[in-house]
FITIZA-424757 format. One record per residue: x, y, z of N, C-alpha, C, O in turn; residue in one letter. Coordinates in steps of 0.02 Angstrom, whole numbers. Example, Ala and Ser with C-alpha at 12.3 -4.5 7.8 and 13.67 -1.06 7.14 Angstrom:
<nodes>
NODE     nc1     nc2     nc3    cac1    cac2    cac3     cc1     cc2     cc3     oc1     oc2     oc3  residu
NODE     660    -284     390     615    -225     390     660    -165     390     712    -166     423       a
NODE     642    -112     354     684     -53     357     645       2     394     670      57     402       s
</nodes>
This chain:
<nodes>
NODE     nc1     nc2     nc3    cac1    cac2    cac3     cc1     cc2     cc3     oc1     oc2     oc3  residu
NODE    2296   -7787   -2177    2268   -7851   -2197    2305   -7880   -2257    2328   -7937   -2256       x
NODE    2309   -7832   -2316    2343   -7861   -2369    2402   -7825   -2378    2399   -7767   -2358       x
NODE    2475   -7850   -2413    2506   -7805   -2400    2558   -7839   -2465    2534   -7886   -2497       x
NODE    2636   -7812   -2487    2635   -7839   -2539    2700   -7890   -2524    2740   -7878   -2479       x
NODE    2704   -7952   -2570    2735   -8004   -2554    2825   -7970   -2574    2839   -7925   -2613       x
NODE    2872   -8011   -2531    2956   -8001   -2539    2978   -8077   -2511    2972   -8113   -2461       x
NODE    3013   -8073   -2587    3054   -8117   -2570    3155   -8098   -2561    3191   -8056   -2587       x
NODE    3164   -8138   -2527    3226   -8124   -2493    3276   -8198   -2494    3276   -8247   -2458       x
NODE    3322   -8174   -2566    3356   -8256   -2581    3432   -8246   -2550    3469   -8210   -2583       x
NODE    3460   -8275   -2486    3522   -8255   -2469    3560   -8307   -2509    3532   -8362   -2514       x
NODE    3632   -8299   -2547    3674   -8334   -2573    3738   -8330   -2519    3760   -8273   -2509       x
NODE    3774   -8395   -2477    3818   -8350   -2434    3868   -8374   -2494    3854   -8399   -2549       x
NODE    3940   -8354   -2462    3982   -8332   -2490    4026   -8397   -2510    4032   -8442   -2468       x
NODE    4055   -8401   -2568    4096   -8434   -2605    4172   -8444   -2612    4177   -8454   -2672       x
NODE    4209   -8445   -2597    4289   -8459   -2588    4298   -8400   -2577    4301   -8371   -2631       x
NODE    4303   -8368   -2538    4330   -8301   -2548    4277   -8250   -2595    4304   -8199   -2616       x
NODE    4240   -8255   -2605    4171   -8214   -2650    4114   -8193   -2571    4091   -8220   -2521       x
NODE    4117   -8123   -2610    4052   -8102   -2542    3998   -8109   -2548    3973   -8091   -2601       x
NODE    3950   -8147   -2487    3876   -8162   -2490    3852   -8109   -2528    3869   -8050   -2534       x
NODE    3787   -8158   -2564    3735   -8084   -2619    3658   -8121   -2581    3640   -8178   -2569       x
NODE    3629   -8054   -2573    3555   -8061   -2563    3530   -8020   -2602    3548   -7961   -2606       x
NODE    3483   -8046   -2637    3433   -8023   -2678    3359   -8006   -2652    3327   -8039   -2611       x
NODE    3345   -7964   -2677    3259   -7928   -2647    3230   -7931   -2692    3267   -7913   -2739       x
NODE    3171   -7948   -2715    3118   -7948   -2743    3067   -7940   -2703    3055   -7968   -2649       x
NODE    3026   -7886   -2742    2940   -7860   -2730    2899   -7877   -2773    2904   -7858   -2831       x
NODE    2847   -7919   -2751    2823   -7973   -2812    2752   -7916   -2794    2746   -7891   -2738       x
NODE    2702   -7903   -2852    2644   -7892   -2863    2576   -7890   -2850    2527   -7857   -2868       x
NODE    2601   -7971   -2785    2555   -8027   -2797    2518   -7980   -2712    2557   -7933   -2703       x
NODE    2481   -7978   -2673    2458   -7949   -2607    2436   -8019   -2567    2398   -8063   -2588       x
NODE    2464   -8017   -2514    2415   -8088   -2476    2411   -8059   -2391    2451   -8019   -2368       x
NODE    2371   -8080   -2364    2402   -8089   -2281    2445   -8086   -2255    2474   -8137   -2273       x
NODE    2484   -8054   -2213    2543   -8063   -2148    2532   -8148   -2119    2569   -8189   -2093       x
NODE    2468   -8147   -2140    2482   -8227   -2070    2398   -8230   -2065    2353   -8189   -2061       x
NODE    2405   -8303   -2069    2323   -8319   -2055    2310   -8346   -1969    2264   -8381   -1948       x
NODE    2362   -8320   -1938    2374   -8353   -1876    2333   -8280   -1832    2361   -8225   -1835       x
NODE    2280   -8286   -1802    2236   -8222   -1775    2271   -8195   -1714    2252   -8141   -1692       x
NODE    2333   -8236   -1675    2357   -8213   -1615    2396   -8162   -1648    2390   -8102   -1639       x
NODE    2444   -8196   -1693    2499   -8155   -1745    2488   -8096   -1729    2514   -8050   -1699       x
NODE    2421   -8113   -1770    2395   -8048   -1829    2376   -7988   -1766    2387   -7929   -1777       x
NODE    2356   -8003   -1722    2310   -7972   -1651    2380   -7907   -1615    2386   -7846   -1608       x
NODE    2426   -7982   -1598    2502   -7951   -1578    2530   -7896   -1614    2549   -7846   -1583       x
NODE    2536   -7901   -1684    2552   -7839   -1747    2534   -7788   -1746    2572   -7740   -1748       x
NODE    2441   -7783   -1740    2412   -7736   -1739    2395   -7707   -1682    2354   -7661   -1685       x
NODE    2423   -7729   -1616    2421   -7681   -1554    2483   -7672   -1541    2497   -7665   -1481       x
NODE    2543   -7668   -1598    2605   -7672   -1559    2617   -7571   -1545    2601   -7527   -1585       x
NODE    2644   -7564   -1489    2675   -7467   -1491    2692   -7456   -1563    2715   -7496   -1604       x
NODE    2672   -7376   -1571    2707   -7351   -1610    2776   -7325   -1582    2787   -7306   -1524       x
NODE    2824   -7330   -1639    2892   -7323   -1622    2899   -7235   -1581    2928   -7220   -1530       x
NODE    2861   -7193   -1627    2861   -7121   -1575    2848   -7123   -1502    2877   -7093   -1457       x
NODE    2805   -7159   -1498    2778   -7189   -1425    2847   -7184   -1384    2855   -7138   -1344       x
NODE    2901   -7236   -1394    2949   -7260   -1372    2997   -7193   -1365    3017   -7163   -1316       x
NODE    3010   -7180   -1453    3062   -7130   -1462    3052   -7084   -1473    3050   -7079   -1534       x
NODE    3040   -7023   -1440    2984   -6975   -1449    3036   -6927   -1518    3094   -6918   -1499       x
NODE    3023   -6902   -1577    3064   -6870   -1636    3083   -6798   -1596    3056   -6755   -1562       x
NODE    3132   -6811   -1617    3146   -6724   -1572    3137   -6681   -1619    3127   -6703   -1676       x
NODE    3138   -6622   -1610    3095   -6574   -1630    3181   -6536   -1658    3237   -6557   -1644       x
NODE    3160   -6473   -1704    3221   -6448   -1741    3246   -6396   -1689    3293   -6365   -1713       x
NODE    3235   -6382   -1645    3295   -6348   -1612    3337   -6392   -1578    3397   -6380   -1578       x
NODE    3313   -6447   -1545    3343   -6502   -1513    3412   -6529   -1552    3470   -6535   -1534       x
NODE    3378   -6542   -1614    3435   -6574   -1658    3486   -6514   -1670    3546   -6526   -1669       x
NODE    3461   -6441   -1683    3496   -6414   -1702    3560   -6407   -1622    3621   -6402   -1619       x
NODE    3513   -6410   -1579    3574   -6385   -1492    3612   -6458   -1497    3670   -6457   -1475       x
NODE    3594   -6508   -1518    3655   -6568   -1519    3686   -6573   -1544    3736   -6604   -1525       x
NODE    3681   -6542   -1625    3725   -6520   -1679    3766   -6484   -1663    3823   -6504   -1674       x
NODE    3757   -6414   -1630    3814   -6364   -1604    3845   -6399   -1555    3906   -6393   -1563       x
NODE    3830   -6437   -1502    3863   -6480   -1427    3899   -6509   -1478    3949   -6474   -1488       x
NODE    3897   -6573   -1526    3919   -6593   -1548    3976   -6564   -1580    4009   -6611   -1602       x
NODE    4002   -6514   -1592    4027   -6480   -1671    4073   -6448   -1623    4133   -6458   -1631       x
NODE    4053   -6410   -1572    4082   -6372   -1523    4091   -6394   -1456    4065   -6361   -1411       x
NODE    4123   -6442   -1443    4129   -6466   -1360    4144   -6413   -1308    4152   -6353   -1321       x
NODE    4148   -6442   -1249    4157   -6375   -1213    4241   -6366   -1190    4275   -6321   -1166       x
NODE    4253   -6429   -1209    4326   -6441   -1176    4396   -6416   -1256    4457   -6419   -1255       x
NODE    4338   -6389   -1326    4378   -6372   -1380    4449   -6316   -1349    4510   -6326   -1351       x
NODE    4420   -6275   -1330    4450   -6223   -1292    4545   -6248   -1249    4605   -6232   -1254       x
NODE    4508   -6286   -1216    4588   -6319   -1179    4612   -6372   -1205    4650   -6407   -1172       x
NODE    4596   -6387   -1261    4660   -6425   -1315    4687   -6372   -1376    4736   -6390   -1409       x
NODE    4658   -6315   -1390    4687   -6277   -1417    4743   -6249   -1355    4805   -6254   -1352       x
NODE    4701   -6224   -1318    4776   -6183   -1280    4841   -6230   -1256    4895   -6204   -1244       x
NODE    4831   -6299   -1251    4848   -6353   -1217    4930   -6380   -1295    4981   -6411   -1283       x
NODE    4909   -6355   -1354    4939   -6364   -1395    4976   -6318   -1445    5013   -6330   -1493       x
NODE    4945   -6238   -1403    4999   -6181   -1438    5042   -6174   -1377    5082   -6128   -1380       x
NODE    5042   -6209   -1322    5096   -6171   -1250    5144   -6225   -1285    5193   -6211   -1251       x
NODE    5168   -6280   -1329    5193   -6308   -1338    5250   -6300   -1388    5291   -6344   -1400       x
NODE    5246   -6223   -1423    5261   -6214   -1480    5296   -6126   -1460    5276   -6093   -1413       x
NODE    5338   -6109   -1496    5368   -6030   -1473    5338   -5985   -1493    5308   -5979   -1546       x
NODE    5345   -5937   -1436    5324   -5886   -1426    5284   -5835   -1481    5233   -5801   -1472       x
NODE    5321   -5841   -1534    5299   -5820   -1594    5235   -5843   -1638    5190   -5808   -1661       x
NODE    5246   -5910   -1643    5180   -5952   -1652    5126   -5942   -1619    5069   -5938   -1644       x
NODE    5137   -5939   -1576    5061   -5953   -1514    5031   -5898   -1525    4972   -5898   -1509       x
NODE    5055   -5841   -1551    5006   -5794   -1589    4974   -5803   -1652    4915   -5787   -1663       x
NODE    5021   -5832   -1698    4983   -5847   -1751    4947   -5896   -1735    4887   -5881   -1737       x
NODE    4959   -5955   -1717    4927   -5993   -1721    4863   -6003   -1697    4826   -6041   -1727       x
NODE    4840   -5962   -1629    4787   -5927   -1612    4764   -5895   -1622    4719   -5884   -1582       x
NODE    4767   -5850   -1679    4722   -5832   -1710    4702   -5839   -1759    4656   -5801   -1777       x
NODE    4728   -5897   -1811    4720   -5945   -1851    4680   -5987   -1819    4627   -5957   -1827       x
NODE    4669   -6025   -1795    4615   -6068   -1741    4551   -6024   -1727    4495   -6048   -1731       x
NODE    4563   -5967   -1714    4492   -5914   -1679    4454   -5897   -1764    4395   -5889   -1778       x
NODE    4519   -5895   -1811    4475   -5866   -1868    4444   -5952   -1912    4401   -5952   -1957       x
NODE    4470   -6002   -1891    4438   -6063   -1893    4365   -6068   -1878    4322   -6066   -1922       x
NODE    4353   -6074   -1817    4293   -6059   -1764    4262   -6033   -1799    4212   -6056   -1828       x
NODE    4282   -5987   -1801    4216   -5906   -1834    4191   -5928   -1892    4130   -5921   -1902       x
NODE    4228   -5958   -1938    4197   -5972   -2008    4164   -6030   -1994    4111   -6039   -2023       x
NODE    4181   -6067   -1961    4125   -6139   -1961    4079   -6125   -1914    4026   -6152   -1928       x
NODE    4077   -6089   -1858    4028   -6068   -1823    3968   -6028   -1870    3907   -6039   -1869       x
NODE    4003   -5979   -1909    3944   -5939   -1948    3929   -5973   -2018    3900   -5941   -2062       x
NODE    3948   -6036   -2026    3926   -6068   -2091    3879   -6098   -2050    3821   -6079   -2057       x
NODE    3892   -6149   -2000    3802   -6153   -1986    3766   -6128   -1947    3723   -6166   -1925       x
NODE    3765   -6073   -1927    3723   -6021   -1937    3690   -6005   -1981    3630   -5996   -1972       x
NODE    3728   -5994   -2059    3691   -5966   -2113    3635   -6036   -2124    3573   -6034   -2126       x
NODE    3686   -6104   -2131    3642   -6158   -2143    3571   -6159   -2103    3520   -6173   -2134       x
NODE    3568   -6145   -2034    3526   -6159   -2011    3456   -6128   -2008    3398   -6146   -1999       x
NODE    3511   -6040   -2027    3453   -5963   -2015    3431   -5986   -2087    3376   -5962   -2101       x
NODE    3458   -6024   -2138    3421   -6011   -2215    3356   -6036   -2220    3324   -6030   -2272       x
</nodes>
């Protein structure tokens, strides 16, 4: 019903100077709207969970690893030591595997903490 007043002063932009908007939260409490359809529409609108249901912490955590770890990581590593001699493609693979391991078990620790 009451809620608190903002004002919102946009300045656009000046020769080459970037637009400034200013926010102010004034004190003062009034109405959304004395208009009763408004007001009717507002207060039956969905809640946003409704829509977007919050995913839950393992969810985020399995999109985090998908994310971090694709499945296709695998064949651009091998795809970019067959490119390089014979000698390398050892180091360099196992420089890459000991990559993995440490960022794999850092969040792990992050996540098990």
């Amino acid at each position: 019903m009451n809620g608190r007043d903002i004002d919102v002063e946009f300045t656009p932009a000046e020769g080459g100077a970037f637009p400034k908007t200013a926010i102010r939260v004034k004190p003062n409490t009034s109405p959304a709207t004395e208009d009763k359809a408004i007001a009717e529409k507002v207060m039956n609108q969905p809640k946003i969970t409704d829509i977007f249901p919050e995913p839950t912490y393992e969810e985020l955590e399995t999109a985090l690893k998908e994310w971090m770890n694709p499945e296709n990581a695998d064949a651009d590593v091998e795809t970019n030591t067959t490119n390089t001699k014979a000698d390398n493609k050892e180091s360099k693979s196992e420089s890459n595997t000991e990559k993995k391991t440490d960022v794999a078990s850092a969040f792990n620790d992050l996540f098990n903490s």
